[in-house]
N, C-alpha and C positions, 0 to 999 in steps of 0.2 A: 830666124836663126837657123841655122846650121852648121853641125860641126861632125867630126870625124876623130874618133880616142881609140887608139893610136896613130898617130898622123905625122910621119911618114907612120907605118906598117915597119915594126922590125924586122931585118932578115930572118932571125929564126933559126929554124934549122934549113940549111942552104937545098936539101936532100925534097923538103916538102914543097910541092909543087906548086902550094897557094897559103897563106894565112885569112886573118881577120882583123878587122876596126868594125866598132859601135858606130853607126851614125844615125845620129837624134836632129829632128826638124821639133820647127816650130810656126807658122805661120804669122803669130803676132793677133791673128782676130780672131780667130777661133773658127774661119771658114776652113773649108775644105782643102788641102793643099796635094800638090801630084809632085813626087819625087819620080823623078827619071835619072839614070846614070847612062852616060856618053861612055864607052870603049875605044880609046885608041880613034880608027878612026869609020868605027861601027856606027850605025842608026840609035838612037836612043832610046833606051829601054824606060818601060814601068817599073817601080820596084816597091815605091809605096801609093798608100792614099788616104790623107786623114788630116785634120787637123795641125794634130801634134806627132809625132811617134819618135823611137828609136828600135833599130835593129840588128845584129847583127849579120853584116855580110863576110863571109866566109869563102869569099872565090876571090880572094886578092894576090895577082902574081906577080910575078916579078918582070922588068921591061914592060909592063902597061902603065897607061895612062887613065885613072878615072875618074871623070868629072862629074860630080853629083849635081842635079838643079832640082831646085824647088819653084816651083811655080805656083800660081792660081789655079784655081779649077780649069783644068779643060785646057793648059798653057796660055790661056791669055794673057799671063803677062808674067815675067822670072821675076821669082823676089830673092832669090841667094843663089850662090854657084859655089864649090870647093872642090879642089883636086885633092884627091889620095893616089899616095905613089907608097909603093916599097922598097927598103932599102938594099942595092947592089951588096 
């Protein structure tokens, strides 16, 4: 499981350079899971490692693209993907 609240990301106040969305994994077995997020058309980052979690990510801008993956340990293998975007 994986999700993203709010998703799109409201615009907000147009002035603030970035907002926020909660996003909560879940692996399903209780193994280890590796959250990465994709930028646009950047390398892919760490952002979590655990289980289960949720976080608040707080660098959400406007004109990007972010793809969140969940994976296995170690990416062996993607178990979920979701895009967050913010609203023009």
């Amino acid at each position: 499981m994986l999700s993203a609240y709010p998703n799109p990301v409201p615009t907000g106040n147009p002035d603030e350079p970035t907002a926020s969305t909660q996003i909560t994994w879940d692996t399903g077995n209780g193994k280890i899971g590796e959250l990465y997020v994709k930028i646009d058309r950047e390398d892919e980052r760490l952002v979590g490692h655990a289980p289960a979690g949720s976080m608040k990510i707080e660098w959400i801008q406007f004109d990007s693209l972010y793809e969140f993956r969940l994976y296995a340990k170690k990416r062996s293998k993607l178990l979920e993907k979701l895009i967050v975007t913010r609203n023009d």
